[in-house]
C-alpha positions in Angstrom: 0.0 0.0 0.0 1.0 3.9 -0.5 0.5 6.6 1.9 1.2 9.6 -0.4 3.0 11.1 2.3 4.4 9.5 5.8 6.9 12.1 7.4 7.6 15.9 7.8 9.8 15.8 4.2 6.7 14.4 2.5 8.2 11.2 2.0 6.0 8.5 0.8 5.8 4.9 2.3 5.2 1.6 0.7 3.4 -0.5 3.6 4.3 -4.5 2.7 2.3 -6.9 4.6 3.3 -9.9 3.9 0.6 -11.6 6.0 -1.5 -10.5 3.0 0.0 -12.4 1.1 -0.9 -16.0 -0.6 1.8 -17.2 -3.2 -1.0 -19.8 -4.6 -3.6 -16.8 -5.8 -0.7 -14.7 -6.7 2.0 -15.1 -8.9 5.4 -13.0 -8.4 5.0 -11.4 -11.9 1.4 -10.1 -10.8 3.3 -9.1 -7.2 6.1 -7.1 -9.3 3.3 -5.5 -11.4 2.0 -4.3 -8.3 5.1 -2.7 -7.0 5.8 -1.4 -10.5 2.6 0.1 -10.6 2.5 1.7 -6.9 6.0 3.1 -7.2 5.4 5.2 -10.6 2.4 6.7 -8.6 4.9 7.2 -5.7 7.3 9.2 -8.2 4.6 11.3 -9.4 5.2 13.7 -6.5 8.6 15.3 -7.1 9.2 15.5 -3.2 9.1 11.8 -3.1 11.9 12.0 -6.2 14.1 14.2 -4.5 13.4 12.8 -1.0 13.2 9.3 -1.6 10.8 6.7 0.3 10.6 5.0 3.1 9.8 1.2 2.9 8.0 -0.6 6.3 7.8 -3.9 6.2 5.6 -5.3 8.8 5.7 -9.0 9.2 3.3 -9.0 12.3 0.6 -11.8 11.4 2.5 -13.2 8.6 3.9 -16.7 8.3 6.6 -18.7 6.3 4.0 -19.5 4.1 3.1 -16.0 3.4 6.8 -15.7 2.2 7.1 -16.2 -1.8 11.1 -16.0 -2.3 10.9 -15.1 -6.0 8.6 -12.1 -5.2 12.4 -10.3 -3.6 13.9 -11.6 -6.4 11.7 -10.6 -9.4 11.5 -6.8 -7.3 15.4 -6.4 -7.4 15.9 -7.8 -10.7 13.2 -5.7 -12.7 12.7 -2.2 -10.1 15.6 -1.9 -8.9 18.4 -1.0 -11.7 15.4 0.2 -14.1 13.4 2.5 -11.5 14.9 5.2 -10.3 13.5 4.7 -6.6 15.7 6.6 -3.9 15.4 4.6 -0.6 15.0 6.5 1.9 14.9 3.8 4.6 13.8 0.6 5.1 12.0 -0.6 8.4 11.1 -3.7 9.1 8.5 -4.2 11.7 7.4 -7.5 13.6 10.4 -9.4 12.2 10.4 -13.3 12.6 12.6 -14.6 15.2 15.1 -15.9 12.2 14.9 -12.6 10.7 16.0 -11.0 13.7 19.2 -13.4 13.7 19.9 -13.8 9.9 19.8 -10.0 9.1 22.5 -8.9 11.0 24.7 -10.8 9.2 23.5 -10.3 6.1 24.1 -6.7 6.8 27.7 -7.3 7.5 27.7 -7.7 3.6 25.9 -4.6 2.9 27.4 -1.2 1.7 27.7 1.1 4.9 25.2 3.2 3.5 22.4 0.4 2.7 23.3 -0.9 6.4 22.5 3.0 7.7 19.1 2.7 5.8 17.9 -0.9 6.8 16.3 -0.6 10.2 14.9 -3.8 12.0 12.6 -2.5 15.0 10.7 -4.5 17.4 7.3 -2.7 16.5 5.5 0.1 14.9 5.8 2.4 17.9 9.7 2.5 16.9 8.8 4.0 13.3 8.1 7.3 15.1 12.3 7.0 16.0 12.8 7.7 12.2 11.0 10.6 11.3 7.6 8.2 10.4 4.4 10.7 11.4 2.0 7.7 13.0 -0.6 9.6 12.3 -0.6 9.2 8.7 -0.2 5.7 9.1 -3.6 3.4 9.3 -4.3 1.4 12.4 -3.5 -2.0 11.1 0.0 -0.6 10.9 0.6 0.7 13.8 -0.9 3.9 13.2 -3.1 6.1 14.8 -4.5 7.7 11.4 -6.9 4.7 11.3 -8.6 3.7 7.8 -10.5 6.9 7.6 -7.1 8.8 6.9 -6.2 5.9 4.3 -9.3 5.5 2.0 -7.8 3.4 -0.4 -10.8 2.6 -2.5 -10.9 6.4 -2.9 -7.2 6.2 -4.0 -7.5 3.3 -6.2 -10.4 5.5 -8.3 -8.3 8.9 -8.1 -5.9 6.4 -10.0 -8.1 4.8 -12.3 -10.0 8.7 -13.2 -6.1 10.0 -13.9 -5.3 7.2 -16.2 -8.1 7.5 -18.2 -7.7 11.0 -18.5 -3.7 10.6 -19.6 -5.0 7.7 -22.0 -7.7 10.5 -23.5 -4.9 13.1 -23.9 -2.6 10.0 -25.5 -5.1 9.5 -28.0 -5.8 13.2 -28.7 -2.2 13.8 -29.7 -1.9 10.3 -31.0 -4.7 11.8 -33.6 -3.4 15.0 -34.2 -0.1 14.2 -35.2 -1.7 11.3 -37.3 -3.8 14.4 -38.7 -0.6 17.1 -38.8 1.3 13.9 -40.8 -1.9 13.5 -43.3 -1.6 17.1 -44.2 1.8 17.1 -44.4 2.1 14.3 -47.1 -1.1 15.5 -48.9 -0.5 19.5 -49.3 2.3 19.7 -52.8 5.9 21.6 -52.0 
């Protein structure tokens, strides 16, 4: 999920659950289409451009089963050399036990500056360390925004309206250079 913006720089943040996840109704091509998709409407804003994002990743709820390891794969492979994302920071909240173990040594392996921007916190009362406004955030995050500050059946239709609208204004010029290219070739030099 997006919320547009999460923190005083007008950040956005991309919400994983992974609890919501079910790797037998969803593939990891349809998973990276969804990324795709939510991270071009992240990079709309040019504050989120310049500032970057901040990624939580709340694993409360969620199971080994929930996991899908080609969905991480498929993410870094496709987003992330042919997106330009900046990463702000990376929270993960509610880690599994084994996460808690296996990332710090899997951060040993890290760039200094990836291992500055990959936080594990115990829970989403932590966020609020890193600059993370809980109020914007909705209540089965952590958050005290609640759903009413997150309507994202609202968002989803903003989204839908403002694609229709650039497809309309792709076909308008689509047909008037189609029209501009006619006259061309039919009025004699």
């Amino acid at each position: 999920r997006l919320v547009p913006v999460a923190d005083s720089e007008g950040r956005a943040a991309l919400v994983v659950q992974p609890k919501r996840h079910v790797p037998a109704k969803t593939s990891a091509l349809q998973i990276l289409h969804t990324w795709h998709y939510v991270i071009m409407k992240a990079l709309k804003s040019p504050r989120c451009q310049e500032r970057g994002v901040i990624l939580v990743g709340d694993f409360g709820g969620a199971a080994f089963g929930n996991l899908d390891l080609r969905v991480p794969k498929a993410i870094l492979g496709a987003i992330g050399k042919a997106v330009p994302l900046r990463l702000h920071r990376a929270c993960i909240i509610r880690p599994f036990l084994l996460m808690r173990l296996v990332l710090p040594i899997i951060k040993m392996f890290m760039s200094e500056k990836l291992r500055q921007r990959l936080q594990v916190l115990g829970g989403p009362q932590d966020l609020e360390k890193y600059g993370v406004d809980m109020k914007k955030l909705p209540s089965d995050v952590g958050g005290t925004g609640g759903e009413q500050a997150h309507d994202y059946e609202a968002m989803l239709e903003q989204w839908i309206k403002e694609e229709g609208e650039e497809q309309k204004q792709k076909e308008k010029l689509s047909s008037e250079v189609k029209e501009n290219a006619e006259t061309a070739t039919a009025t004699p030099q």
